[in-house]
C-alpha positions as CSV (number, residue, x, y, z in Angstrom):
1,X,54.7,-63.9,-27.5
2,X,55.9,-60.9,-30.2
3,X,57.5,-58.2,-28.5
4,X,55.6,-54.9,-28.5
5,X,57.3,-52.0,-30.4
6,X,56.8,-48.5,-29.1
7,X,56.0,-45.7,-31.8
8,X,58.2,-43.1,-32.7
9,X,56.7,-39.5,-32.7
10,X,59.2,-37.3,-33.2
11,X,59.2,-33.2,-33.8
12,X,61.2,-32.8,-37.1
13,X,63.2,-30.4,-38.2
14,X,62.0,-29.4,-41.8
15,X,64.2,-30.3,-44.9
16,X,62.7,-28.3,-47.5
17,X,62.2,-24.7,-48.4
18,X,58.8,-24.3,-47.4
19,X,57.5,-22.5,-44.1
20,X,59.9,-22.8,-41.4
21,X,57.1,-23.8,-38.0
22,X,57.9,-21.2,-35.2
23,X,56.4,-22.8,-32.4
24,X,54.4,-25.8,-31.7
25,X,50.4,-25.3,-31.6
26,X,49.8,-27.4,-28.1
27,X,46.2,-25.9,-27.8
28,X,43.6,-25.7,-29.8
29,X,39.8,-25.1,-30.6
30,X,38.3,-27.3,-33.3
31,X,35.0,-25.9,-34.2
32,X,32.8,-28.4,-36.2
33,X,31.1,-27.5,-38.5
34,X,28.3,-29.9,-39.7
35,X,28.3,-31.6,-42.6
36,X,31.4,-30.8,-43.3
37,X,33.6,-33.6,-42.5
38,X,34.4,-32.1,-39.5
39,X,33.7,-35.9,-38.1
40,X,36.4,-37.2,-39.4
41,X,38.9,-34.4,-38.5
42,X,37.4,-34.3,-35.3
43,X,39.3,-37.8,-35.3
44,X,42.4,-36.3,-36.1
45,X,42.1,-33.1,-33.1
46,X,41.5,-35.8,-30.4
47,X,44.3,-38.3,-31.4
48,X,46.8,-35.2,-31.4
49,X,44.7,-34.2,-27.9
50,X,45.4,-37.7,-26.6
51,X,49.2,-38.4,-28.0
52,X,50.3,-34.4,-26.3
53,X,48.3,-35.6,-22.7
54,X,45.9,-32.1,-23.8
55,X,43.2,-30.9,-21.2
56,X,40.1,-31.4,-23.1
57,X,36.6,-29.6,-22.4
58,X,34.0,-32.4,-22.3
59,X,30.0,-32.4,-22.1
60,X,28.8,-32.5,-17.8
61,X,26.0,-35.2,-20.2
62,X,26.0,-37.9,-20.6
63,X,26.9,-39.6,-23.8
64,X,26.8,-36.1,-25.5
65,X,29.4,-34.5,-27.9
66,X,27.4,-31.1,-27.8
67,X,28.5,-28.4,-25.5
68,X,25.7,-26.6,-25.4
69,X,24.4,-26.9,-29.2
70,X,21.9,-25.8,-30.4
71,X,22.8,-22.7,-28.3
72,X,25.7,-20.3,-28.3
73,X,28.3,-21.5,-26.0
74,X,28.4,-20.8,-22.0
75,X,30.2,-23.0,-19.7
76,X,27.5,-22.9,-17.1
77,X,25.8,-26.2,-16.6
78,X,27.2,-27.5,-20.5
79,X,30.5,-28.8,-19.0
80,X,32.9,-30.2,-16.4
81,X,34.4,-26.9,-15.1
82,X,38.4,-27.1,-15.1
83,X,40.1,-27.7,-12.1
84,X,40.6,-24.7,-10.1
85,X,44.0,-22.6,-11.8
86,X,43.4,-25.1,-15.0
87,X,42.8,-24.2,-18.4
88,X,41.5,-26.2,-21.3
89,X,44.0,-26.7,-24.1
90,X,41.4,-28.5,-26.3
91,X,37.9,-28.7,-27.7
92,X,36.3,-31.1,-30.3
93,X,32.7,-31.0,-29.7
94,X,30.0,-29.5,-31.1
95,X,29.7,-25.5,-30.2
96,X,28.4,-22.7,-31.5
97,X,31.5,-20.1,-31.4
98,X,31.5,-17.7,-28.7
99,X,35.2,-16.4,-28.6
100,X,34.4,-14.0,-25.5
101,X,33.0,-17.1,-23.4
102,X,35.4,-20.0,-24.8
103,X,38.7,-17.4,-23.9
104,X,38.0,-17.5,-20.4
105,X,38.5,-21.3,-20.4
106,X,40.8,-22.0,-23.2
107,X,44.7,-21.7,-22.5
108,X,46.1,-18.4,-23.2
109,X,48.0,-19.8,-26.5
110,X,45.2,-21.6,-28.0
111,X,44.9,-21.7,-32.0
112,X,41.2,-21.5,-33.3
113,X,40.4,-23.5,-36.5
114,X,37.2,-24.4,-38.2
115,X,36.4,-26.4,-41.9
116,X,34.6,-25.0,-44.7
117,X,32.4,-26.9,-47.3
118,X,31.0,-25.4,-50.6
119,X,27.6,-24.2,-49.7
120,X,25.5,-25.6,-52.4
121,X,27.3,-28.8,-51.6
122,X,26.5,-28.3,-47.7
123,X,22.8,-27.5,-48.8
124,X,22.3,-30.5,-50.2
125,X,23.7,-32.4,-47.2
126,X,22.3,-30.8,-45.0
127,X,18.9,-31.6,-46.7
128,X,18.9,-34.8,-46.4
129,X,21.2,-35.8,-43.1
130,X,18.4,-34.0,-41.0
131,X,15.3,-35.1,-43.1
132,X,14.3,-31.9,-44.3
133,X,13.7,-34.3,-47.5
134,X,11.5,-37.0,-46.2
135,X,9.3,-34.0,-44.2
136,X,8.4,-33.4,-47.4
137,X,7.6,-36.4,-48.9
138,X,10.1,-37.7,-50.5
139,X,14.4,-37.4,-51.1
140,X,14.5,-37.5,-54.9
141,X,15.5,-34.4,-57.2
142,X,11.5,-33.2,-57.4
143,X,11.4,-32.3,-53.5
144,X,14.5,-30.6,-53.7
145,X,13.1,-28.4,-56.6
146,X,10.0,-27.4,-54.8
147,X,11.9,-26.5,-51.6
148,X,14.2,-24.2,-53.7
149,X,11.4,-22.6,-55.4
150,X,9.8,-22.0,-51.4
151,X,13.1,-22.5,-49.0
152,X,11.4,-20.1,-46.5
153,X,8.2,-21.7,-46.5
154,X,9.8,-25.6,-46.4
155,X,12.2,-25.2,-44.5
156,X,10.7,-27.5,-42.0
157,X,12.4,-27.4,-38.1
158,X,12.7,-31.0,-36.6
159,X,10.8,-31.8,-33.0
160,X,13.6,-31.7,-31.1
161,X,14.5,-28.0,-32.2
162,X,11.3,-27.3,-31.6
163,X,11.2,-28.5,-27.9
164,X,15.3,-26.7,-27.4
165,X,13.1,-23.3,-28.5
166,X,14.0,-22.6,-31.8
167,X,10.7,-21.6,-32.6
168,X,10.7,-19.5,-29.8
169,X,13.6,-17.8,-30.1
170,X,15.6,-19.5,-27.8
171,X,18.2,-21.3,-29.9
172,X,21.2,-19.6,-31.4
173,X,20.6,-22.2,-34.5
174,X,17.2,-21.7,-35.9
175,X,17.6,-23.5,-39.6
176,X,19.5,-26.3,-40.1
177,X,19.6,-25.7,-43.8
178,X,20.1,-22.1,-44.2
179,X,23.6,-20.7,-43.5
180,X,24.4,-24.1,-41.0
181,X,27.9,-23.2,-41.5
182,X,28.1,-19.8,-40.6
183,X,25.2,-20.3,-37.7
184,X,27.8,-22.8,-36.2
185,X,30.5,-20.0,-36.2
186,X,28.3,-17.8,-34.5
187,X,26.5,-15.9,-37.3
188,X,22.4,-14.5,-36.2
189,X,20.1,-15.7,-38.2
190,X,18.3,-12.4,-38.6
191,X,20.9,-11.0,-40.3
192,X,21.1,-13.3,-43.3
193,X,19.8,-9.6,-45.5
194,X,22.4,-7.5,-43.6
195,X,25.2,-6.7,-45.7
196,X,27.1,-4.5,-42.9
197,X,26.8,-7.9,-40.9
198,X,27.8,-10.1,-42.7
199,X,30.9,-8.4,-44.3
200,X,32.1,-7.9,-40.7
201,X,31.3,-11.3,-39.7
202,X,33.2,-12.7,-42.5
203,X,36.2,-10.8,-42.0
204,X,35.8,-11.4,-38.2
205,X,36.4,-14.9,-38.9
206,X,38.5,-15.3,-42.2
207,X,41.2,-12.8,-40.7
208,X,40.9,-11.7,-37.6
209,X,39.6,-14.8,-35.0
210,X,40.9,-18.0,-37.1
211,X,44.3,-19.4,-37.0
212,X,43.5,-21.7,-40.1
213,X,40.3,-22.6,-41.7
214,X,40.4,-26.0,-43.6
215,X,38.7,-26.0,-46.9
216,X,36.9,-29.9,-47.4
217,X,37.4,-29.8,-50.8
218,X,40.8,-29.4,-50.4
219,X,41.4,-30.9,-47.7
220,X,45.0,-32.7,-48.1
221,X,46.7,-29.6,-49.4
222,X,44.7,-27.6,-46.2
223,X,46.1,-30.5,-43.8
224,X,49.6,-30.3,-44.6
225,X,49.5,-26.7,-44.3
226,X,48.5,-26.3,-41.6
227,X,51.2,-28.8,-40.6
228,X,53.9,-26.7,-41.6
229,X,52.1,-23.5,-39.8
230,X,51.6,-25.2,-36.6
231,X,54.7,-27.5,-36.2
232,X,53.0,-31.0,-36.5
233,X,54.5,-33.8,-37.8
234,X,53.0,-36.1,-40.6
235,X,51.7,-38.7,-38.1
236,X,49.3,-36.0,-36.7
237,X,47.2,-35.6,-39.3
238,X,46.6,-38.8,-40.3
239,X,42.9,-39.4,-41.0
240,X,40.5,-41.7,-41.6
241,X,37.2,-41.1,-43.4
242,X,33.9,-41.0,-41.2
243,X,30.5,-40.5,-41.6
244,X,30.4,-40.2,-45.6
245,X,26.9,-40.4,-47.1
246,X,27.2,-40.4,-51.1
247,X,24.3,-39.2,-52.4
248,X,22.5,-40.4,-55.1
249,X,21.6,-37.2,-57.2
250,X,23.1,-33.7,-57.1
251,X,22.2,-30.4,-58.8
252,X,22.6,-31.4,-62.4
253,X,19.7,-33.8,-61.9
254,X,17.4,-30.6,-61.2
255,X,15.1,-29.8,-63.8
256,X,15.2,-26.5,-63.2
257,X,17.9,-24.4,-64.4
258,X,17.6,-21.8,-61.7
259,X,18.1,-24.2,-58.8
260,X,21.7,-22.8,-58.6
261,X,20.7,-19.6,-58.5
262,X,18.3,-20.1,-55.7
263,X,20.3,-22.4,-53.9
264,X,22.8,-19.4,-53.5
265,X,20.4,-17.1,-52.7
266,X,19.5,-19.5,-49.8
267,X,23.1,-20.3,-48.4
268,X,24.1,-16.1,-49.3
269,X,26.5,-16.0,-46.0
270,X,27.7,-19.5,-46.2
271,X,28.7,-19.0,-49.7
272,X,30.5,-15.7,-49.3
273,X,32.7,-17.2,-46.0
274,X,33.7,-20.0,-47.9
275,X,35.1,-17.7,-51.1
276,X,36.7,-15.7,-49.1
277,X,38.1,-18.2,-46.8
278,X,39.1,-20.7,-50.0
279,X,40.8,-17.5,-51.5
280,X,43.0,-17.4,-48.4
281,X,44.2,-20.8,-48.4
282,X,45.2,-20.5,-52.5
283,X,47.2,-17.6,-52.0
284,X,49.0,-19.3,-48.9
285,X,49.1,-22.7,-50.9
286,X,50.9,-20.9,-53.6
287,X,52.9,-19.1,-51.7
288,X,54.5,-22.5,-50.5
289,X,57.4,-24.5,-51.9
290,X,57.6,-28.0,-52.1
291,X,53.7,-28.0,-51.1
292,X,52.3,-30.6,-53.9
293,X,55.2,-33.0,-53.5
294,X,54.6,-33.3,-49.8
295,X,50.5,-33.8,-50.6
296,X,51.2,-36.3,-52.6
297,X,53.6,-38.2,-50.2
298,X,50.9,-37.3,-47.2
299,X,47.9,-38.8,-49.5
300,X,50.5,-41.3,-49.7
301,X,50.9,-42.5,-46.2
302,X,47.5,-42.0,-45.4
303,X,46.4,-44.5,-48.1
304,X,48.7,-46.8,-46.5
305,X,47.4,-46.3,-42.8
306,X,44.0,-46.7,-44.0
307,X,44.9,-49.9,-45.2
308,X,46.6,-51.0,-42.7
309,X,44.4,-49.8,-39.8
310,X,41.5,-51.5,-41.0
311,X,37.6,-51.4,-39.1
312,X,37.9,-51.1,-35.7
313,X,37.2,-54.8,-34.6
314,X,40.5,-55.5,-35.9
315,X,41.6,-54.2,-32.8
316,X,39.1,-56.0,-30.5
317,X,41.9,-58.7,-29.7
318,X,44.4,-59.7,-27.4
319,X,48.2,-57.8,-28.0
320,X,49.7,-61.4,-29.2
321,X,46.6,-61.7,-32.0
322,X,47.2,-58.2,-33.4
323,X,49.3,-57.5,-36.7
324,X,53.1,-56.2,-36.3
325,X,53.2,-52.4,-36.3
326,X,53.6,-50.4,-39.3
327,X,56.6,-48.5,-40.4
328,X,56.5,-45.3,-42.2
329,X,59.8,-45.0,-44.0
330,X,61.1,-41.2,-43.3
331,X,60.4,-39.0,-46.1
332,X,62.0,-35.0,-47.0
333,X,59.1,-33.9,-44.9
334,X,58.7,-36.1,-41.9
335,X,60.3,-38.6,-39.7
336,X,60.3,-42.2,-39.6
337,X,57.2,-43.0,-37.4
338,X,54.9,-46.5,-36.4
339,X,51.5,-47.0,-36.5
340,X,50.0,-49.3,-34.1
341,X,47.2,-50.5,-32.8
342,X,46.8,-47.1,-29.9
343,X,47.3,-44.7,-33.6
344,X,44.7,-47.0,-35.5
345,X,42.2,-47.0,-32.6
346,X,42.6,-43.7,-31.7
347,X,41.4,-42.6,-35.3
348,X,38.7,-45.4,-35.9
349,X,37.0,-44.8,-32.2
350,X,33.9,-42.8,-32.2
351,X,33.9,-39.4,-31.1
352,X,31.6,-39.9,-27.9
353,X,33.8,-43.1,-26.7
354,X,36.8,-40.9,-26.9
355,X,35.2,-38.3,-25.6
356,X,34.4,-40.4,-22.7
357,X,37.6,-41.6,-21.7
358,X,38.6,-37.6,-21.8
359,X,36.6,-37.1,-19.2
360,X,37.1,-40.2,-17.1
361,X,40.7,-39.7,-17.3
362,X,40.3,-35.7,-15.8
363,X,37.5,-36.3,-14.1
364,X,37.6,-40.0,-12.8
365,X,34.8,-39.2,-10.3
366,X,32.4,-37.8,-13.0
367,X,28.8,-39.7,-12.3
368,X,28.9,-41.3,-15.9
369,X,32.3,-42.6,-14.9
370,X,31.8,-44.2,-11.9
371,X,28.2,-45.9,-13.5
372,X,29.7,-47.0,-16.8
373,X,32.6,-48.8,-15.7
374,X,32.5,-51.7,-18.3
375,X,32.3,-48.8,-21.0
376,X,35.3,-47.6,-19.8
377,X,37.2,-51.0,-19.7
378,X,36.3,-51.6,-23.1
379,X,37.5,-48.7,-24.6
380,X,41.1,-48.8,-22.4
381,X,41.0,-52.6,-23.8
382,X,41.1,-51.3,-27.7
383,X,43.5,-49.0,-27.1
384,X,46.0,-51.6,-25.2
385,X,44.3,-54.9,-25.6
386,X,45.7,-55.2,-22.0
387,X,48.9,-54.1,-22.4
388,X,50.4,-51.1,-20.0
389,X,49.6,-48.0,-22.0
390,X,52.0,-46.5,-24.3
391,X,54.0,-43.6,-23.9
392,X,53.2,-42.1,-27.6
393,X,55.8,-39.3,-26.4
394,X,58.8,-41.6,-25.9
395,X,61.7,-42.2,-28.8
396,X,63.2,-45.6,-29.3
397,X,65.0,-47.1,-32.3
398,X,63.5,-49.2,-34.4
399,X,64.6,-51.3,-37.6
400,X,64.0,-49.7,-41.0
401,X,61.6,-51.3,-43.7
């Protein structure tokens, strides 16, 4: 039998003349922001979460990864209160932002972050990922024309809006094409035509509430910087791709020459935060040494890791079947560091499994917990394959590749 290598995870020291970290970010709010490839970085918060032993705030449902969505956020019957003197030092799930409710659970040092997409780009996810398309009769460019040309009229809410109350009122999210983005981060949707509202809610969350907002379309670049702002290491932000849909037309397949236009008129709010907000990351980016060698060296490794992690049934074997860990060389901007099976699985596993074993880990008497015991097993099994877990924190040589 192979002996078992622990990883090395070590807080560097950086080499280069870049931004100098101050203090380690050890709490955090992720806000996700739909369709946005907040899935996949969602991967990235809880692997980081799980490595640092972080108290996470999970769903009181079961199987859910919503704390209280569709609504604005209030702990009251949405989630396993904290232990008595506790507070939570991170948050994946899906929330609408409610900085006044989450700051009287979150730790007192927590760093807020969020992702932007392009809105046009987010419209036409949006679209089709919640079916506004086929409610209309069809998912071709034609469809998408006609509910430019009527957005208010087409915009058609799915049942199970309906029976939260969005057409009642009762939902902070009334649209889930218009403004999704902003709505998420705790924009009203009556004021879509107030310019005094949204110019302070934009500057409410571009530079006064938000610690770093990642832009998707630059997403490498906004991952290492905000590795060098928050004092992570290379190995933390890792990711692997989830939940991609390509789609099979976009806006130059529009007949009509206006659907720009109106598509911006539709997504006003959404568009505007995410100029701002891509603006701000620019002038930071440029204000950075050294910043496109280390993207290329983290595009780099993370190539590598995807390769070598692989789909997650890899992993469904015993410790001798699995492949010898990985070894990423140290670089001018991070440490030597091994990926194994615990740092592929933790990337690969959905959100609700991870989820899960957050909660059974704090809260081992939860009801879901104690029903879905083979659940549980199955998840600890990927993560060790029935070895003792590791201590992701501890520092031991290893040989050099």
């Amino acid at each position: 039998m192979k002996s078992k290598k622990k990883p090395i995870y070590k807080i560097r020291k950086p080499s280069f003349n870049g931004t100098v970290c101050k203090k380690k970010v050890e709490s955090f709010v992720f806000i996700k922001t739909h369709k946005s490839g907040s899935t996949t970085l969602t991967s990235l918060f809880q692997k980081f979460a799980f490595i640092n032993n972080l108290y996470m705030m999970v769903s009181t449902y079961y199987h859910n990864n919503h704390l209280g969505w569709p609504y604005k956020f209030e702990a009251e019957n949405n989630i396993v209160m904290p232990a008595a003197g506790k507070k939570f030092n991170a948050l994946v799930n899906h929330v609408v932002y409610n900085r006044t409710a989450l700051k009287e659970l979150m730790h007192p040092d927590t760093a807020y972050v969020t992702v932007l997409r392009e809105a046009t780009s987010h419209l036409l996810s949006a679209y089709h990922y919640f079916g506004v398309d086929l409610r209309l009769g069809g998912g071709g460019p034609e469809s998408f024309t006609e509910f430019l040309t009527h957005p208010q009229r087409l915009d058609s809410i799915p049942d199970w809006l309906i029976e939260l109350g969005a057409l009642a009122g009762k939902t902070h999210i009334k649209s889930l094409t218009r403004n999704l983005q902003s709505a998420d981060l705790g924009f009203e949707y009556r004021d879509h035509r107030n310019e005094t509202a949204i110019k302070q809610f934009i500057a409410r969350i571009v530079d006064e509430e938000f610690d770093f907002i990642l832009i998707l379309e630059k997403l490498s670049e906004s991952l290492v910087l905000m590795k060098r702002k928050f004092c992570w290491t290379m190995s933390d932000i890792v990711r692997i791709s989830k939940n991609i849909r390509k789609l099979k037309w976009g806006y130059s397949d529009l007949k009509d020459n206006q659907a720009l236009r109106k598509a911006y008129e539709w997504v006003n709010v959404d568009k505007r935060l995410y100029v701002k907000a891509k603006q701000k990351l620019e002038a930071m980016l440029e204000a950075e040494k050294g910043m496109e060698d280390e993207v290329m060296v983290y595009e780099n490794i993370n190539n590598q890791i995807n390769t070598y992690c692989g789909p997650l049934d890899k992993w469904d074997v015993p410790v001798r079947d699995e492949p010898e860990p990985l070894i990423i060389g140290q670089t001018p901007y991070s440490e030597e560091f091994v990926v194994d099976r615990q740092f592929c699985v933790l990337l690969l596993l959905k959100e609700e499994d991870l989820t899960f074993w957050f909660k059974c880990k704090q809260f081992p008497h939860h009801s879901q917990c104690v029903r879905e015991v083979r659940e549980r097993l199955h998840i600890q099994w990927l993560l060790t394959g029935g070895a003792p877990t590791v201590d992701h924190k501890v520092v031991s040589p290893t040989r050099r590749v």
